[in-house]
C-alpha positions as CSV (number, residue, x, y, z in Angstrom):
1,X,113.4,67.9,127.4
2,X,115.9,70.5,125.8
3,X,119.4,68.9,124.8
4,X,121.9,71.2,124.2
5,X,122.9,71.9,120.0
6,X,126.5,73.2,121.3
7,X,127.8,72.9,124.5
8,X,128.5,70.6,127.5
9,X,127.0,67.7,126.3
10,X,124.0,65.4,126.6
11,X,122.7,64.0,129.8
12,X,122.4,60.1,130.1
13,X,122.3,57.5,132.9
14,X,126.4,57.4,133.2
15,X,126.3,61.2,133.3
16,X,127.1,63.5,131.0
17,X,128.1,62.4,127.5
18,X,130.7,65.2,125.5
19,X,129.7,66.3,122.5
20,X,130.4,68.4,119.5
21,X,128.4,70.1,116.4
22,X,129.7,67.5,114.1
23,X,128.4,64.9,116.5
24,X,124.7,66.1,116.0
25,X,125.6,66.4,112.1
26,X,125.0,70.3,112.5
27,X,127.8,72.2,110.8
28,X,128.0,75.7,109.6
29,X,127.4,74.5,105.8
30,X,124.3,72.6,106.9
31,X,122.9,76.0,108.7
32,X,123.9,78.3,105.8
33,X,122.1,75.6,103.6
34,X,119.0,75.3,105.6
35,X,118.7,79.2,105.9
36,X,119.0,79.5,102.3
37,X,116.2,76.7,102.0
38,X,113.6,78.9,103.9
39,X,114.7,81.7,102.9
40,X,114.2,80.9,99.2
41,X,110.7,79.1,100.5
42,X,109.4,82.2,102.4
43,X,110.7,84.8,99.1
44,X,108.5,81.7,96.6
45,X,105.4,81.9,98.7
46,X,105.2,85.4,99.0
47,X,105.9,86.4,95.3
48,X,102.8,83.8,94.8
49,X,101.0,85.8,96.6
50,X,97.7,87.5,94.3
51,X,97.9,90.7,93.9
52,X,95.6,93.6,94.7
53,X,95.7,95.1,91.3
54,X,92.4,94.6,89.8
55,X,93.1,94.1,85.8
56,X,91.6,96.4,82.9
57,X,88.5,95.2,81.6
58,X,88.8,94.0,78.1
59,X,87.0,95.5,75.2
60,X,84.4,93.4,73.4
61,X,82.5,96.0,71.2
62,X,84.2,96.1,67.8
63,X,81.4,94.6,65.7
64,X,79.5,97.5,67.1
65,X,81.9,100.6,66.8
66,X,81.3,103.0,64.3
67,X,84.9,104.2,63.6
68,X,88.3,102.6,64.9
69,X,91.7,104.7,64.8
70,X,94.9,102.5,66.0
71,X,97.0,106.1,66.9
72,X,100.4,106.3,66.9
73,X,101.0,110.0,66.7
74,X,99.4,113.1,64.6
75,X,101.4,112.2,62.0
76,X,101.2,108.4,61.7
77,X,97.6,106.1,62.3
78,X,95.7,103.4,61.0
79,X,91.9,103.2,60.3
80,X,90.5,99.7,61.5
81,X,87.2,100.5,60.6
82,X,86.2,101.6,58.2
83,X,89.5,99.6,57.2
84,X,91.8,101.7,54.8
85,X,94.1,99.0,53.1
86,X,96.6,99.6,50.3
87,X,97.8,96.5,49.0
88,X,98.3,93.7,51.9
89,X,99.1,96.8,54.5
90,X,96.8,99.0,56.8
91,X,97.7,102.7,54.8
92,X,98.7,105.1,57.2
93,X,97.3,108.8,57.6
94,X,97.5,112.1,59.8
95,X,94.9,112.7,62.3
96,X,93.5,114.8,60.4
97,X,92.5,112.6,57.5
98,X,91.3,110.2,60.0
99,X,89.0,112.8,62.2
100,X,87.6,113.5,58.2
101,X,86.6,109.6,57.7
102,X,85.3,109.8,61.2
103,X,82.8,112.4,60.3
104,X,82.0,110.6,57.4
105,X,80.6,107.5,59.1
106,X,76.6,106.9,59.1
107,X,76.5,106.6,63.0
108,X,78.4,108.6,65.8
109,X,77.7,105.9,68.5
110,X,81.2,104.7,69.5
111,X,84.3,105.4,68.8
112,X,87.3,103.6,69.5
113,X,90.6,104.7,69.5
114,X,93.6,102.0,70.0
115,X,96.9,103.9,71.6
116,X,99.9,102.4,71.7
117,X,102.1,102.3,75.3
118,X,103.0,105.8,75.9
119,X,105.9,106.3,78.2
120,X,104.9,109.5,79.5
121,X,101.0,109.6,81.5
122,X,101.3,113.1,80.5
123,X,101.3,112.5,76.9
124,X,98.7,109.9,77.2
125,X,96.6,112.1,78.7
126,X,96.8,115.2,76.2
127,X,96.5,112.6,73.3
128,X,93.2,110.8,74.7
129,X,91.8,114.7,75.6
130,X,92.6,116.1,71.8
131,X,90.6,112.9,70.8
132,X,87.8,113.2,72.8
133,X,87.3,117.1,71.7
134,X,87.6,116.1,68.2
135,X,85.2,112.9,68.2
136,X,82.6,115.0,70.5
137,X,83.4,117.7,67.8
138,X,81.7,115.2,65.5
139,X,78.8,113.9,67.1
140,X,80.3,110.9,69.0
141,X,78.2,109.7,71.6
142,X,80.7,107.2,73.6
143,X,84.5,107.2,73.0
144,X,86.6,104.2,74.4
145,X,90.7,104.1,74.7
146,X,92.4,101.0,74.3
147,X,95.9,99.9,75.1
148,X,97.6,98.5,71.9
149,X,99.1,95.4,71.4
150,X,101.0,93.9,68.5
151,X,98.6,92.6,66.6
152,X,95.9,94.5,64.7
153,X,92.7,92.9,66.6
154,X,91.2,95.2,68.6
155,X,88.8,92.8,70.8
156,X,90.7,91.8,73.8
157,X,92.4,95.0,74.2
158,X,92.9,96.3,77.8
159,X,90.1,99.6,78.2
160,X,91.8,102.8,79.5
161,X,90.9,104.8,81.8
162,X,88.9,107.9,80.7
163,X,91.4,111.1,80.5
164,X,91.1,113.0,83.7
165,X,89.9,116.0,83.2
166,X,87.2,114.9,81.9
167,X,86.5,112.6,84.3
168,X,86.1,115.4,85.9
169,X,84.1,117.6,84.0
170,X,81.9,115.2,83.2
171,X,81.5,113.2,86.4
172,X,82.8,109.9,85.0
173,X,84.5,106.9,87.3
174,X,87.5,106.1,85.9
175,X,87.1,103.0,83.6
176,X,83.9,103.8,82.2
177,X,83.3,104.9,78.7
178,X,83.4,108.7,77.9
179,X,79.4,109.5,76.7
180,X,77.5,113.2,77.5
């Protein structure tokens, strides 16, 4: 049986019984409050909800890799491997001197190079490209991009996708490794 929230009043054996929203205990604060309750209950649940986005696979080679640049710009770069330390600190050097210890390596099976976040996809893009045309330049069999992180450990790292034009050129999905 319905009974009214707001109106005449409630039915009963000696008719019908007046009543009022304060009555019931239903006042405007305890609405507001109780909207706010589900509200906030509906917004929780549905910011818990997974999301679709699948997550970068993480790179586990760097035993294996032949040559490791962390790149910052042409100007400014670290070699993880072979490492190039002077003192206590990573020494820094232009692409160029780092394309030269490249070539010098005994293998040209992988290698890696660890960018840091660019803003601009753009820029990402012509920066992963000059790479790859340099390291194929030199023999390189498979080239993998990495998304840097603070620290100077490179197993972990988030894989990039392959730049896409050559995806394109050379039929590669996104995420795989760049190889001829």
């Amino acid at each position: 049986m319905f009974r009214p929230l707001f109106g005449a009043g409630w039915p009963s054996a000696a008719g019908t019984v007046p009543c009022a929203p304060h009555s019931l205990g239903i006042t405007l604060v305890s609405l507001t409050q109780t909207f706010a309750l589900l509200s906030g209950l509906l917004l929780l649940t549905a910011c818990s909800t997974p999301s679709r986005v699948t997550p970068l696979p993480k790179f586990a080679e760097a035993e294996s890799a032949d040559f490791i640049a962390r790149y910052y710009s042409d100007q400014t770069s670290y070699a993880l491997k072979p490492t190039m330390m002077e003192g206590q600190s990573f020494a820094i050097f232009d692409r160029a001197s780092m394309l030269g210890m490249a070539r010098q390596q005994p293998r040209h099976e992988l290698a890696v190079v660890v960018l840091v976040h660019y803003p601009d996809v753009e820029i990402e893009e012509t920066a992963k490209l000059g790479w790859v045309n340099d390291l194929k330049g030199l023999g390189y069999q498979r080239i993998v991009f990495l998304r840097g992180a603070r620290s100077m450990q490179v197993n972990g790292l988030p894989v990039l996708e392959s730049p896409a034009a050559v995806r394109v050129l050379l039929g590669n999905r996104a995420r795989e490794t760049i190889s001829c």
